[in-house]
DSSP file (Angstrom, degrees, kcal/mol; ACC not computed):
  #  RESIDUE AA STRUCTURE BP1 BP2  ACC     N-H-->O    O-->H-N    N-H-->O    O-->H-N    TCO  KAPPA ALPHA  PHI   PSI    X-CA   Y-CA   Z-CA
    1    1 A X              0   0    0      0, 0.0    63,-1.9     0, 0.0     2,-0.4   0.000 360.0 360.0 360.0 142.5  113.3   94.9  107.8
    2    2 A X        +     0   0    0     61,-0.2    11,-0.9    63,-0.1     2,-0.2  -0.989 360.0 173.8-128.6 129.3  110.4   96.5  105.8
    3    3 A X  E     -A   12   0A   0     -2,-0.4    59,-2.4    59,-0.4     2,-0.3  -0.989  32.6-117.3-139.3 154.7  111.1   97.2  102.3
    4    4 A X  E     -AB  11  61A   0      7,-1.6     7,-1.2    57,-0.2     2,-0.5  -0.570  28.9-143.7 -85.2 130.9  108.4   98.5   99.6
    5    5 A X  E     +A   10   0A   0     55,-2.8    55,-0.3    -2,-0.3     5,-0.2  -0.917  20.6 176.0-121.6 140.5  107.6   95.9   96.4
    6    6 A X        -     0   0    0      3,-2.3     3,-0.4    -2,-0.5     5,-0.0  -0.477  49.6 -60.3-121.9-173.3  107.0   97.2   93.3
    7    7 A X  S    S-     0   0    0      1,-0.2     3,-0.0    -2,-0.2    -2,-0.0   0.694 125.8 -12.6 -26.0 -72.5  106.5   95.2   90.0
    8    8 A X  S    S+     0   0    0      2,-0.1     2,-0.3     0, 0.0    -1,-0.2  -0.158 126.0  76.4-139.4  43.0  109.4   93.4   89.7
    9    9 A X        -     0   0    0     -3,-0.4    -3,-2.3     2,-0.0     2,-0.3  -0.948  55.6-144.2-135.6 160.7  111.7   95.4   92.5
   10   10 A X  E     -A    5   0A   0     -2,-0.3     2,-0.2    -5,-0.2    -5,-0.2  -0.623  19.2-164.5-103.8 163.5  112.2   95.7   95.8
   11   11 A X  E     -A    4   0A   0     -7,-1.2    -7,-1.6    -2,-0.3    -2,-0.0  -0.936  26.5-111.7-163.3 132.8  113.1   98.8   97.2
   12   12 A X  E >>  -A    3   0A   0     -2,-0.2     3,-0.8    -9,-0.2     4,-0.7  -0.284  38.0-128.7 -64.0 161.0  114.6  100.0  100.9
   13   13 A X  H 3> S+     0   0    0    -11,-0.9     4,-1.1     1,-0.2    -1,-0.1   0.345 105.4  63.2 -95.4  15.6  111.7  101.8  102.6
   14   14 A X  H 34 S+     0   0    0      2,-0.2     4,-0.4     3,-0.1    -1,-0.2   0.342  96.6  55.3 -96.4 -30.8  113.6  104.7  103.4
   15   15 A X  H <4 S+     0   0    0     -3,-0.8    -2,-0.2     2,-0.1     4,-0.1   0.869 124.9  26.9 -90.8 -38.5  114.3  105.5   99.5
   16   16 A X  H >< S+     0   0    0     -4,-0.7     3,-1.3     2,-0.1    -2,-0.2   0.976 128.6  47.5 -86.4 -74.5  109.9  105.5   98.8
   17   17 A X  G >< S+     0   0    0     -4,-1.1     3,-0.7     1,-0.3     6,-0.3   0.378  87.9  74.7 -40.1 -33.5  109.1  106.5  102.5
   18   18 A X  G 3  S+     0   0    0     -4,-0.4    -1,-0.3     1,-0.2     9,-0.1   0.681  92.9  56.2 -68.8 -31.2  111.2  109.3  103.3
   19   19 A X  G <  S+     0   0    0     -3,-1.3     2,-0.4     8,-0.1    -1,-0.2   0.603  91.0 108.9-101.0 -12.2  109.1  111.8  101.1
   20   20 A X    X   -     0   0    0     -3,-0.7     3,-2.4     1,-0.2     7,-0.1  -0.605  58.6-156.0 -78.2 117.2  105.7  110.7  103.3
   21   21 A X  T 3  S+     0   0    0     -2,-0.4    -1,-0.2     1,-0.3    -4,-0.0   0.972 102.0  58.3 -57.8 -54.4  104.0  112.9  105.8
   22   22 A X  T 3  S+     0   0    0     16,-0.1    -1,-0.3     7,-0.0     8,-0.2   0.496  94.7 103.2 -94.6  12.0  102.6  109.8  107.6
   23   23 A X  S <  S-     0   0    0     -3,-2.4     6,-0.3    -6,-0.3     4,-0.2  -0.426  78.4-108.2 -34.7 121.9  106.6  108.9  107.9
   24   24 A X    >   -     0   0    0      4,-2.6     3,-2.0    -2,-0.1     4,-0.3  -0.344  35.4 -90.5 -98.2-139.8  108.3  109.3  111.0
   25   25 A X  T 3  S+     0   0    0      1,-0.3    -1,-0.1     2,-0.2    -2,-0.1   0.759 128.4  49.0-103.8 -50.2  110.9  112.1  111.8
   26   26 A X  T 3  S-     0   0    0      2,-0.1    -1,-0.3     1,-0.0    -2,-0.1   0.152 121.4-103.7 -88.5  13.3  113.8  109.6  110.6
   27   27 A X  S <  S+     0   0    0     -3,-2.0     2,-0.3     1,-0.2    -2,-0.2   0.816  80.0 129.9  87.8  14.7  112.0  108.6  107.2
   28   28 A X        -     0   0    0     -4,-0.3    -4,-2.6   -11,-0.2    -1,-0.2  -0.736  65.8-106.0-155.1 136.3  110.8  105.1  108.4
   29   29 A X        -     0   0    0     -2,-0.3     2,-1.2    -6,-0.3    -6,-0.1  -0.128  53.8 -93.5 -70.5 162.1  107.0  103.9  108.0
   30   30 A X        -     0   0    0     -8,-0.2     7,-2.5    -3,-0.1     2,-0.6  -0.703  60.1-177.9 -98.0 126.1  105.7  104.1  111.1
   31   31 A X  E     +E   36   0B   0     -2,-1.2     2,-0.3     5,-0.2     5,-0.2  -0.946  17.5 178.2-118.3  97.5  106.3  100.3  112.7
   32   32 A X  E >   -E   35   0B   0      3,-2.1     3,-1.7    -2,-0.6    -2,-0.0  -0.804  59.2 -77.3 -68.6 152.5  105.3   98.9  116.0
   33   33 A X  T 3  S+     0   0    0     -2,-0.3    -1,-0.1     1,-0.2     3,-0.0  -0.061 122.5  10.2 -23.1 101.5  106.2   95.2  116.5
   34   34 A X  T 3  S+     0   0    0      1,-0.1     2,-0.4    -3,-0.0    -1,-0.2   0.355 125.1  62.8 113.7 -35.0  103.4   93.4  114.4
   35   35 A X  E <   -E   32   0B   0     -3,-1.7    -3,-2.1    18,-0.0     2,-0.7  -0.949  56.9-149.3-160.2 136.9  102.1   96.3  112.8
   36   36 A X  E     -E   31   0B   0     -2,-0.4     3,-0.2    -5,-0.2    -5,-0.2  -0.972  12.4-174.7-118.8 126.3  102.3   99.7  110.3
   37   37 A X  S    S+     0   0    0     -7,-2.5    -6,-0.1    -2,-0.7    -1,-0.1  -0.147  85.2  64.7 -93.1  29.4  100.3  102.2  111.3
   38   38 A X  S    S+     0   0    0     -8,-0.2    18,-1.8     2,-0.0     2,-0.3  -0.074 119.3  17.5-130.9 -16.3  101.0  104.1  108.5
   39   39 A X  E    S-C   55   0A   0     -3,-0.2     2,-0.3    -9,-0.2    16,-0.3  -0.908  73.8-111.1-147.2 167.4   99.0  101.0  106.4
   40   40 A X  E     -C   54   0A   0     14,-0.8    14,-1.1    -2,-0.3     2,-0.5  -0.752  42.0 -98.6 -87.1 171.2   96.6   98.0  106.9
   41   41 A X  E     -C   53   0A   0     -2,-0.3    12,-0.3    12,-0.3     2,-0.2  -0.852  22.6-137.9 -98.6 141.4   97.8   94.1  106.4
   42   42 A X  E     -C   52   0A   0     10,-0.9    10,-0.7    -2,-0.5     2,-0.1  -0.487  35.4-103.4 -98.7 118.5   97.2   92.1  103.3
   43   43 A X        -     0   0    0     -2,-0.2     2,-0.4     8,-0.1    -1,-0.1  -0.469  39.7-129.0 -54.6 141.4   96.0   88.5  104.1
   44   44 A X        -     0   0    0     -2,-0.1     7,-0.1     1,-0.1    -1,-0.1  -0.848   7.0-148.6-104.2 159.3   99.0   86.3  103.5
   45   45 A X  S    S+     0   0    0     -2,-0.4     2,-0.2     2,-0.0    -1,-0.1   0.053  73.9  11.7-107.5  41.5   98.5   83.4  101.4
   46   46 A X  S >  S-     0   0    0      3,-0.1     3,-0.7     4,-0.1     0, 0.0  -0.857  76.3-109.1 179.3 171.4  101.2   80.6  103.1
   47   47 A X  T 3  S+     0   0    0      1,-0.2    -2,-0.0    -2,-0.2    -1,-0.0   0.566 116.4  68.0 -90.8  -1.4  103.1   80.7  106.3
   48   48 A X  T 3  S+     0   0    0      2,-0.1     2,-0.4     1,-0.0    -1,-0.2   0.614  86.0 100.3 -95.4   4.9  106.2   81.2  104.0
   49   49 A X  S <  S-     0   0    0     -3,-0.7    -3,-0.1     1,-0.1     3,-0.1  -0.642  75.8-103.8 -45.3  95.4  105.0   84.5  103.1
   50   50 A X        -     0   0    0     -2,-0.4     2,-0.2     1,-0.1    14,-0.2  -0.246  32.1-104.6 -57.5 165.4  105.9   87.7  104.3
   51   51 A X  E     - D   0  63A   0     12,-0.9    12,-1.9    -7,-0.1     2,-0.3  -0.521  54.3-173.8 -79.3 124.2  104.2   89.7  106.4
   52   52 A X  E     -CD  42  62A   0    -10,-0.7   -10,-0.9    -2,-0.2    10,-0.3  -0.906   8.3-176.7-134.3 134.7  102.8   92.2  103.7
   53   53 A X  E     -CD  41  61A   0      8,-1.4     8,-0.6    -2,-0.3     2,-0.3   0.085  24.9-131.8 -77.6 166.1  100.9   95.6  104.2
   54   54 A X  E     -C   40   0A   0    -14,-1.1   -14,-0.8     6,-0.2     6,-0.2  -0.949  30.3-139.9-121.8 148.1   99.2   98.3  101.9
   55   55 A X  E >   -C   39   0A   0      4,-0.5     3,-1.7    -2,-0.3   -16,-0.2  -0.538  30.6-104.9 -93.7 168.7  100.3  101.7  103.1
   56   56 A X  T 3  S+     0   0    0    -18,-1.8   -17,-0.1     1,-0.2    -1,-0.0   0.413 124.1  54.8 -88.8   0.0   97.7  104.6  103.1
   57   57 A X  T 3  S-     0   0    0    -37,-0.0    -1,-0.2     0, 0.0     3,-0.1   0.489 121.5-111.3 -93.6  -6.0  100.1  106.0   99.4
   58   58 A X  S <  S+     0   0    0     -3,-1.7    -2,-0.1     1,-0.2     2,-0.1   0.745  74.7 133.6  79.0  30.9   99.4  102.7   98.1
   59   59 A X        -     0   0    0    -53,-0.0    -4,-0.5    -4,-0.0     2,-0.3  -0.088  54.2-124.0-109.2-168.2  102.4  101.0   98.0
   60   60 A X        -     0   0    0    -55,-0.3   -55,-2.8    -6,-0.2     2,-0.4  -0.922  28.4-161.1-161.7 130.4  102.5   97.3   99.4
   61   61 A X  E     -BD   4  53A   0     -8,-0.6    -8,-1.4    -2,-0.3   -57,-0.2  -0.974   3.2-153.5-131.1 146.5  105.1   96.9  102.0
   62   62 A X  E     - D   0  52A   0    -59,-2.4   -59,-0.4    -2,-0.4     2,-0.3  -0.619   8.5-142.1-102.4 161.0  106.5   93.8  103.1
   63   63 A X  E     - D   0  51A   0    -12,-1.9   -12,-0.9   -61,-0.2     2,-0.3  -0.846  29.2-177.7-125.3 117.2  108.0   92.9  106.4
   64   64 A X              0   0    0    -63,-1.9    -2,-0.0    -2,-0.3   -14,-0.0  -0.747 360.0 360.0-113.5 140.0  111.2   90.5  106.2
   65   65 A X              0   0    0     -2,-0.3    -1,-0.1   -63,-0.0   -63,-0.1   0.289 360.0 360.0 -98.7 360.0  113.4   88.9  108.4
């Protein structure tokens, strides 16, 4: 699941995303397995980390299992 972290929130990525040209058709970041291509990845700093991204709006988006 990829959801967008804000300050001290989480947020589905569908509520942030939705409003983004580089979205796709259904409102969704655009996700292959591994990777948004909508963003680059943000080093993580432990393996207990999520995987977390910056999108090209500036948001920082995590991906959680």
């Amino acid at each position: 699941m990829l959801v967008i972290l804000m300050d001290d929130r989480v947020l589905p990525s569908r509520q942030v995303c939705q409003t983004c040209l580089l979205a796709d058709r259904t409102g969704q970041p655009r996700w292959r397995p591994g990777q948004l291509c909508c963003g680059h990845a943000i080093r993580k700093s432990g393996d207990r980390q999520a995987e977390c991204y910056q999108c090209e709006m500036g948001f920082t988006v995590a991906h959680i299992e």
